[in-house]
PATIVEX-275228 format. One record per residue: x, y, z of N, C-alpha, C in turn. Coordinates in steps of 0.1 Angstrom, whole numbers, plus 5000, padded with zeros to 4 digits. Layout:
! residues N
XYZXYZXYZ/...
This chain:
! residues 540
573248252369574648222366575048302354/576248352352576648422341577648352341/578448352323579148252316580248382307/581448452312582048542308583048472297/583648472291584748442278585948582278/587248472283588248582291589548512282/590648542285591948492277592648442288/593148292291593348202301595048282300/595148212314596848232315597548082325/596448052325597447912328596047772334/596247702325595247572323594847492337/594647572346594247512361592347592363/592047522370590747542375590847662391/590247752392589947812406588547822408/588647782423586747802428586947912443/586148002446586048102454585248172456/585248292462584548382463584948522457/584548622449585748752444585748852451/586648872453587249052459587249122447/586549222451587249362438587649422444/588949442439590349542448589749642435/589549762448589149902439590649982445/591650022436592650082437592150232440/593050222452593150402453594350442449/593750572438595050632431595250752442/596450802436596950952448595851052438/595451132445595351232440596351342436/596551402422597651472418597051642415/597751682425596951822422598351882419/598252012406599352072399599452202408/600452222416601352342424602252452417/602552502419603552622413604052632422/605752662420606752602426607552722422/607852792431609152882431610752822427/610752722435612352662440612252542429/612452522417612152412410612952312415/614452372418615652242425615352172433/614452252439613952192459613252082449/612252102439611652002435612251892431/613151902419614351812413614951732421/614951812431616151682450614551632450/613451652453612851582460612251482446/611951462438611851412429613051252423/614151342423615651222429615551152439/614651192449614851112464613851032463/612951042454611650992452612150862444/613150872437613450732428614250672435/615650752443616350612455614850582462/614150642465613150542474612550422468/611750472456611350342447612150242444/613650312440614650162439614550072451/614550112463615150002474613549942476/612450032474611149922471611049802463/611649862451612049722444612849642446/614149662447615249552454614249472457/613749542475612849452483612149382477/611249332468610249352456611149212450/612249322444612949162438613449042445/613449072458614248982463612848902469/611848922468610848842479610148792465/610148802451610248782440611148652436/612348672442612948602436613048472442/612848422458612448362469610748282461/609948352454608648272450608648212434/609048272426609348242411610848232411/611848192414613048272410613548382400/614948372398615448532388614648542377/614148452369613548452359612248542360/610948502370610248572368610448692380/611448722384611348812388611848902380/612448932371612949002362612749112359/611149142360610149262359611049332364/610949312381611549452387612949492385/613749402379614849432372614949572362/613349522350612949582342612649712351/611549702356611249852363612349932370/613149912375614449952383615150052366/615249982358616050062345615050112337/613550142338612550202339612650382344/612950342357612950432363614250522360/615550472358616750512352616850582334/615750542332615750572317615850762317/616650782308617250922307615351012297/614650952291614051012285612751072294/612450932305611550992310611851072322/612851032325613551172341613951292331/614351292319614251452315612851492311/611751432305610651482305610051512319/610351462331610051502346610651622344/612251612346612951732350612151892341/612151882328611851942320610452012327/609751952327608351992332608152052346/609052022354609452092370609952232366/610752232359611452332357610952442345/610552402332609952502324608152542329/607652412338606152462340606352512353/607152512360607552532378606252522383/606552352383605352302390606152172394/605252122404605052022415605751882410/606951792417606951702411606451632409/605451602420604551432414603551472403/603351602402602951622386603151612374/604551662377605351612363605651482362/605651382374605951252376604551202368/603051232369602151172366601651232352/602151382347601751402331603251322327/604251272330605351192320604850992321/603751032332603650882331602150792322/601650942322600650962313600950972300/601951012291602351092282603450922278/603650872285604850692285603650622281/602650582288601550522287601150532278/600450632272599850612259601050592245/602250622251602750632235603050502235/603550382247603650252247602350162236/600850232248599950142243599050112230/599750262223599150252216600250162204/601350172205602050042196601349922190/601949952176601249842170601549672178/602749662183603749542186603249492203/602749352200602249352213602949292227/604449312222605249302232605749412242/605549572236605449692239604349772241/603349692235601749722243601549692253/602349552261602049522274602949602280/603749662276605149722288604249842291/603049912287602450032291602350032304/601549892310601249862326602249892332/603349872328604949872334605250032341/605150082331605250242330604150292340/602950282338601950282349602350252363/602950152365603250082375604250162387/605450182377606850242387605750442381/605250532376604450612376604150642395/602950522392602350512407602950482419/604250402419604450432427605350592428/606350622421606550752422605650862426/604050862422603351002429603050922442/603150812446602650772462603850812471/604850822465606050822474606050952477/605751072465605851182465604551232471/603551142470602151222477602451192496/603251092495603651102512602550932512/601450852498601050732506601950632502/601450532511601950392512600950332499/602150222492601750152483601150012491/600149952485599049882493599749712490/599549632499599649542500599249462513/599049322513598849272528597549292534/596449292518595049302520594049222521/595149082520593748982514594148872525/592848862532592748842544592048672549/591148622535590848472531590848442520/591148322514590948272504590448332492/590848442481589548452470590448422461/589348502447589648522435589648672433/590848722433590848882432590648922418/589649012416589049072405589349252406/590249282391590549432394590549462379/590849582377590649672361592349612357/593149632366594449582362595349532375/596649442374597249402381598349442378/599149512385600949532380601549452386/602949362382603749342387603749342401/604249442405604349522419603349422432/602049442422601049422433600949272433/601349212419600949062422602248982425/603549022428603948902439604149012452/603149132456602849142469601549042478/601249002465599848942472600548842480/599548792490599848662499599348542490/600648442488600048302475599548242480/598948242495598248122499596648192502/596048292496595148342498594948362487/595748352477595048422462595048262458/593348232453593048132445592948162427/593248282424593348282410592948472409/593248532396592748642394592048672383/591448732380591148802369591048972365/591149022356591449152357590749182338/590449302341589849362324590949432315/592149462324593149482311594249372314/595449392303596449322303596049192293/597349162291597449022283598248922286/598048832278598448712279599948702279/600848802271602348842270602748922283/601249002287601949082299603149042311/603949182321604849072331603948972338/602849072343602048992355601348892352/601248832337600548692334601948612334/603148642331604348572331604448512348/604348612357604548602372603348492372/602048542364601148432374601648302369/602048252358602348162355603848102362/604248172366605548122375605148072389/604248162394603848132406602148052410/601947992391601147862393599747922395/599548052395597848102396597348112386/595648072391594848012374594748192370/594648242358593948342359593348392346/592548522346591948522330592148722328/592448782318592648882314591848862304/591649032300590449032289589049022292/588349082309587149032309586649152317/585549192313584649292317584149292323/585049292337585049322348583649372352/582749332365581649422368581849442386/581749532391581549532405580449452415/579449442404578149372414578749202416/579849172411580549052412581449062425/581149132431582149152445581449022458/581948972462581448872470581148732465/580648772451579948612447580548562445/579948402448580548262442581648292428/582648222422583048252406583948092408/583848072392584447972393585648022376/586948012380587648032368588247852358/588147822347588547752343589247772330/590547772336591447782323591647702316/591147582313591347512300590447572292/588947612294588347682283588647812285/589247902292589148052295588048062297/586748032305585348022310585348102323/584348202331584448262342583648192343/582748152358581248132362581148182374/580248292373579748422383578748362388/578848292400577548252409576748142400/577848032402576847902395576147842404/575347772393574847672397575047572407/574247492417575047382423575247252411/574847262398575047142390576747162379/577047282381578247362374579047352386/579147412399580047382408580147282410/579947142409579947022411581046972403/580447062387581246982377582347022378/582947112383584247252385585347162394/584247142407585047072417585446942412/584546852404585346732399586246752391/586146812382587446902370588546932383/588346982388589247052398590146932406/589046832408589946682420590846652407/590046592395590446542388592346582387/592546712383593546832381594346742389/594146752403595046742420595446612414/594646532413594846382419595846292403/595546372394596446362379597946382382/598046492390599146542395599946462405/599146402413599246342421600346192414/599546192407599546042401600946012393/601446182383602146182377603346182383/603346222400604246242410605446082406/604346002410604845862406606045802394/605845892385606545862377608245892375/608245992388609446052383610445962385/610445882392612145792386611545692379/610545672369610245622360611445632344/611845512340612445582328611845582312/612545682304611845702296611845622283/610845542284611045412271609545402271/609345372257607945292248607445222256/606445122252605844992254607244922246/607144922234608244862224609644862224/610244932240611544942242612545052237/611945142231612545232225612745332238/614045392234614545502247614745582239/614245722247613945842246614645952253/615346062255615746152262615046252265/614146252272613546372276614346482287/614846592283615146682289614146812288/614746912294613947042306614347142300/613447242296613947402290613747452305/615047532303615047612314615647822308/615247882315615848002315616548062328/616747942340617448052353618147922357/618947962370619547832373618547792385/617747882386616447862396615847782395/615747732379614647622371615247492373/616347432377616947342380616347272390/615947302399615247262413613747182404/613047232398611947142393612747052383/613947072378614047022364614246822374/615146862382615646752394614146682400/613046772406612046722408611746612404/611846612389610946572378611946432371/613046502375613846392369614346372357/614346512350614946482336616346442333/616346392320617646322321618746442317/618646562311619646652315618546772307/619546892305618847012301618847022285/617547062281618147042264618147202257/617747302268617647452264617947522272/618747552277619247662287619447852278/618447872280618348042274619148092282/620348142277621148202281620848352281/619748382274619548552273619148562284/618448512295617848572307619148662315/620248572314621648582321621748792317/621348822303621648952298620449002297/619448972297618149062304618249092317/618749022324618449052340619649182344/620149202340621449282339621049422334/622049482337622249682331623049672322/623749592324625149612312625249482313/626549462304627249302298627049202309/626849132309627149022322628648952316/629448982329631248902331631048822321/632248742318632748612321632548552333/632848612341633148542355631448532360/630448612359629348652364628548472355/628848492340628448362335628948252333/630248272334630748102342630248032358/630048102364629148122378627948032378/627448082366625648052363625747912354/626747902347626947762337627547662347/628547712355629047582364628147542374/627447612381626347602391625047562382/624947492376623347412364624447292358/625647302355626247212354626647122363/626847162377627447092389625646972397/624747062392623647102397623246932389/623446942381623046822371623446722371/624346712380625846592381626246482368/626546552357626846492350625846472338/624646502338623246492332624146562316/623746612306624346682296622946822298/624046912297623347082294623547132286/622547172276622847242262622447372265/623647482263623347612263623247642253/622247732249622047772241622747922237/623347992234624248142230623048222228/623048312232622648452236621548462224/620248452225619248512216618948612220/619548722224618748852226618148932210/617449012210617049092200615649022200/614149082186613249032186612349162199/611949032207611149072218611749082230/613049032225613949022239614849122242/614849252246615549362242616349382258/617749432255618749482265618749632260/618949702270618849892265621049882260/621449842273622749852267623249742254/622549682251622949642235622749742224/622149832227621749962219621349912206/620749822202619749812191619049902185/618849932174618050002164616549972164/615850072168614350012161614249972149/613649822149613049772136611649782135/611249752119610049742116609949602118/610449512116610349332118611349282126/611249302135612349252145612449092145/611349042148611248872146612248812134/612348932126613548872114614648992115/614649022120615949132125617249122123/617949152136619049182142619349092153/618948972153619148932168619948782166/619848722176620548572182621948532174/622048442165623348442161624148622153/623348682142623648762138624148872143/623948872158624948972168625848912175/625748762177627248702177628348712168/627448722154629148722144629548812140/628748952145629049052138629349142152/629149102164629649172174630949072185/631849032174632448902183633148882201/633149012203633349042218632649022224/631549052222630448972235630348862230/630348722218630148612217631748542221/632448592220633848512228633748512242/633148602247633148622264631948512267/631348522260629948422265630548262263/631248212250631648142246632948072257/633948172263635048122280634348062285/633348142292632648122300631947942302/631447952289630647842287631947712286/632847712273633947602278634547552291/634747732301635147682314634447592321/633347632320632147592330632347442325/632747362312632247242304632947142316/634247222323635047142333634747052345/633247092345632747092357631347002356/631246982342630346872339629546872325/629046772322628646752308627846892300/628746982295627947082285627947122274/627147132267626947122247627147292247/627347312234626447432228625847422217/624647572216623947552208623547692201/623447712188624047812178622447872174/621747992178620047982175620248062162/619148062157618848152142619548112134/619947982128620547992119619647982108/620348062094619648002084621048002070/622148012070623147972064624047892065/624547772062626147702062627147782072/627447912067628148002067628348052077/627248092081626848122094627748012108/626747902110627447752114629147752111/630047792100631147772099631747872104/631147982106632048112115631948072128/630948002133630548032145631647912152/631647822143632747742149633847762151/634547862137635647912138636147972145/634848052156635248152167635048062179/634447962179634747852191635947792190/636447772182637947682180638947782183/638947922184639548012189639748042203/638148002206638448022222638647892231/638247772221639547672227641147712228/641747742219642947742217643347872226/642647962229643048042232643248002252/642247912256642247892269643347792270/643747712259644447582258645647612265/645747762257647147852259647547892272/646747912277646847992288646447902300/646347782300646347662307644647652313/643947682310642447662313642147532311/641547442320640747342316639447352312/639047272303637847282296637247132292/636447072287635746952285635546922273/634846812270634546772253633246832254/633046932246631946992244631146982230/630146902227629446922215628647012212/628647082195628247162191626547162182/625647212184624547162177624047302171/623147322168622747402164620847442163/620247562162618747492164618047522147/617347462146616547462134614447532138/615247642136614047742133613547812123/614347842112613947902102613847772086/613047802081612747722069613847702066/614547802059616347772053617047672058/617647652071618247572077617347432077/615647452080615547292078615647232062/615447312053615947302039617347212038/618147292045619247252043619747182049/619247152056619547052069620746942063/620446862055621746802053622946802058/623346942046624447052045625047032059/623947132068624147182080624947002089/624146932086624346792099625646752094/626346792087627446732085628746822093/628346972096629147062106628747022123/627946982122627346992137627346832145/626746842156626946722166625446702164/624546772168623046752172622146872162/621146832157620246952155619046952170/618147102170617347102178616247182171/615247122170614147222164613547312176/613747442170612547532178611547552171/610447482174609247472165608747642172/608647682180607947802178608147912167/609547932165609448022154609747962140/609947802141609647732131608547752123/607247772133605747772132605647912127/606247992131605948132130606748182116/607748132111608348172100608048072088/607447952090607147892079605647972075/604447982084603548012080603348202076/604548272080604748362078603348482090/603148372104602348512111603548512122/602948652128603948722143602848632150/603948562159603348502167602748572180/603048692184602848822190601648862187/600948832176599748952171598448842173/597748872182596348822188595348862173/595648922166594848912153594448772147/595948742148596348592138595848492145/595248472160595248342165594548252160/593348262149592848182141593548092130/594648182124595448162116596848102121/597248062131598147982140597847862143/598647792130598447652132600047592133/600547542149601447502149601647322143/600447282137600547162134600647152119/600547252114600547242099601047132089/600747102082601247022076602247042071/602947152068603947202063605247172074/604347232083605647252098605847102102/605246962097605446872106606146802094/605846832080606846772071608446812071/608546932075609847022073610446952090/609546882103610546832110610746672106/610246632098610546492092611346512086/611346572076612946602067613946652076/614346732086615346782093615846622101/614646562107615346432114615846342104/615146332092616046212080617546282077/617246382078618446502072619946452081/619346482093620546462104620646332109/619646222108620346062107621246032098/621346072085621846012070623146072078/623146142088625146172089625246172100/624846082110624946082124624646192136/623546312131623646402136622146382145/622546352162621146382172620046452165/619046472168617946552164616846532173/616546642179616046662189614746802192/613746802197613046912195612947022206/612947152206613147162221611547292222/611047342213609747412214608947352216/608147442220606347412226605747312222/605747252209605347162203605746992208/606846992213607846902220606646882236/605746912240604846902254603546862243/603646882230601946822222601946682230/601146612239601446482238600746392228/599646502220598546382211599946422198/601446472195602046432186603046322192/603446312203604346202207605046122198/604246042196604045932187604145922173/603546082167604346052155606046122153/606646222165607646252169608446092168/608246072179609245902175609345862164/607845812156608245762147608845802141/608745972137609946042129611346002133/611645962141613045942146613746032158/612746132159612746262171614146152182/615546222182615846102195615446222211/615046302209614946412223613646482222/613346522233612246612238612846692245/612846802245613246922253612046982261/611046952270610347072274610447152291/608947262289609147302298608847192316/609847262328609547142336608147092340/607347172343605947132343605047052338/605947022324605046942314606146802318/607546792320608046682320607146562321/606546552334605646432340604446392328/604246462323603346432310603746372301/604346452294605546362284606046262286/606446232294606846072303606045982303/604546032310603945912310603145882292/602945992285602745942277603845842265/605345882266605945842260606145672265/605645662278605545492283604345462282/603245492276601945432269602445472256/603145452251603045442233603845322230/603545282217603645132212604045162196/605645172195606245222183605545162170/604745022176605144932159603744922158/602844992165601545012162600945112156/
């Protein structure tokens, strides 16, 4: 038996046999080309082809994960559009008068490395990306077919890498989990596996003589086991029932409501980023939404998304909820979350940048359009908003001033709209400092403990250096949400948590006692949080 150490991508057990998918690349052999244009048309026809691959791609994507994790091919589609790398193609057809799928594979060569080698590990993973829409352009051009529709029983597919592309072509009722020796944990294709529920491990040194054998993957330790034992497979498979039958069990709970042993009631609502995410949030039964990321709405996009395009998406999660309360949250793009048509400047520290509220007040056109949208939609059922990054008064006072604008402005023009409350989130030290201050402008606070965690202790939550030094429990970070909830009781102001820390269930309990009145998490964890929130006993 061998005992590998890999980097988990989602806390499920898999047991199987492994495939190693040995990819065949095209062969690229460099031509000289009289007619460079003949090349250039065929090179252009090469990318409408790859677009309608993707469409296809997105759409049988968006049918398994919805818009959310299909997104990639969103991403790849404006990939392929990008002006820098079709002129380094064009350029190379034409000054080398040579072959296109050559210039297609030295520009995708030449993308690749300048991605991977980035210090920033949100742009280190986009290298695979580049790789990805690459290969398929010399397959199109070399005349092969891109491979899918291979896996024929049940495994654990084992490969050097997985793109996008290839992993929601796989068949999900045949793939019991993957592993692969590149990519990460931020990558698209660990985001997809996690959408679409496969255990899997990146980071592992891959070997071929592992082709056929027994493996068992267990992502709560990130553990491989290559041809165990019958005393290890035993233990796997009861880990494994265990998993099913927990699940099973938590099923039960869902019209369960959310209260103590001691009677105390709780709000547990659902982060969501699509209106796709709505269907589990209902599963589960939360009592409404406490995070709706509205930036997916402008990532998934080439340009602005309407009014009309996002009142669409707010009344349809609002209708969807019947009445439940939905807190949108206003546009955090910037950071890691990048739009090409917002035309952003490279930063050196983006995590403290240019982004989420600070391009609302300083770019007010796009935060009034977003802001219609959101009042119209309020008509149609219970919807909040919610104001991210804040770290001044000032900030909070503009932001309102430009919502009291776009009331009056629809008032005018006979628009119906709803009672909409205002909250705001507490992520940066400053604002839970001031929290006070702040609860006397607002309706609700919401902690995002993730970059709470990440800006109190001062690491990038991005850099796999620091993971030793990543303590979201700190004593710091859990005093600074005790003071935010005393902060915003002393003036009637909700307080609620809506980050990762909000699914801890060994904090539950001192959450309440803090006065926590909400839980925000992701849907998956709802059923957990629940049942632990009705095994706890306030006055003990």
């Amino acid at each position: 038996m061998e005992i590998i150490k890999g980097k988990s991508i989602l806390n499920k057990v898999a047991i199987g046999p492994i495939l190693y998918h040995r990819k065949t690349e095209s062969q690229v052999k460099r031509r000289t080309v009289e007619d460079t244009e003949a090349e250039v048309k065929r090179y252009e026809m090469a990318v409408a082809c790859a677009e309608d691959e993707l469409k296809t791609l997105h759409e049988k994507a968006c049918e398994q994960v919805g818009e959310t994790g299909a997104a990639v091919f969103e991403v790849h589609m404006m990939m392929l559009e990008d002006a820098d790398y079709r002129d380094s193609v064009l350029n190379i057809i034409r000054n080398q008068k040579t072959n296109a799928e050559y210039a297609a594979a030295v520009t995708g060569d030449n993308f690749y490395r300048l991605f991977a080698d980035m210090s920033d590990e949100y742009f280190r993973a986009r290298a695979a990306d580049v790789k990805d829409i690459t290969n398929r352009l010399v397959k199109i051009l070399s005349g092969d077919a891109v491979e899918s529709g291979f896996l024929t029983q049940p495994v654990i597919l084992m490969a050097e890498d997985l793109a996008p592309s290839e992993t929601v072509q796989l068949e999900k009722d045949m793939l019991l989990g993957f592993i692969t020796e590149q990519g990460s944990p931020n990558s698209h294709t660990a985001i997809l596996a996690r959408s679409m529920n496969i255990p899997a491990l990146v980071s592992v040194d891959v070997k071929e003589a592992w082709d056929g054998k027994m493996a068992v993957i267990d992502g709560e330790t990130g553990m491989l086991y290559v041809d165990p034992d019958e005393e290890m497979l035993a233990a796997m498979e009861k880990k494994k029932q265990a998993e099913e039958e927990k699940e099973r069990l938590l099923q039960e709970l869902k019209d369960k409501e959310d209260v103590t042993l001691d009677g105390t009631k709780v709000k547990l609502y659902a982060n969501i980023g699509d209106v796709s995410d709505v269907a589990e949030v209902l599963k589960s039964n939360a009592a409404g939404i406490g995070l709706f990321r509205s930036e997916f709405l402008y990532l998934e996009k080439k340009t602005y998304p309407t009014e009309e395009e996002q009142f669409a998406a707010y009344r349809q999660v609002a209708e969807m909820m019947a009445g439940k309360e939905v807190i949108i949250r206003t546009m955090d793009i910037g950071a890691d979350k990048q739009a090409d048509y917002f035309k952003l400047k490279k930063e050196e520290n983006p995590a403290m940048g240019y982004r989420a509220i600070r391009i609302c007040l300083t770019r007010p056109e796009i935060f009034r359009t977003q802001l219609r949208a959101i009042y119209r939609a309020s008509a149609f059922g219970k919807i909040s908003i919610m104001f991210p990054m804040i770290a001044s008064l000032w900030e909070v006072q503009k932001a309102k001033e430009i919502a009291a604008s776009v009331r009056d402005e629809l008032k005018e023009q006979g628009v119906p709209f709803g009672d909409v409350a205002i909250g705001i989130m507490i992520e940066t030290p400053a604002a839970a400092i001031i929290s006070e201050d702040l609860a006397k402008e607002v309706d609700f606070f919401s902690i995002g403990t993730n970059d709470l965690v990440q800006y109190t202790l001062a690491i990038d939550r991005q850099n796999e250096k620091l993971d030793e030094f990543y303590d979201p429990k700190h004593p710091a970070v859990l005093r600074l949400i005790r003071f935010v909830a005393e902060s915003g009781h002393k003036h009637g102001c909700m307080v609620g948590i809506c980050g990762e820390l909000g699914a801890e269930t060994d904090l539950t309990k001192d959450f309440l006692k803090m006065g926590i009145d909400e839980l925000s998490v992701s849907p998956s964890f709802l059923l957990k949080v629940r049942e632990k929130i009705r095994q706890t006993d306030l006055t003990k």
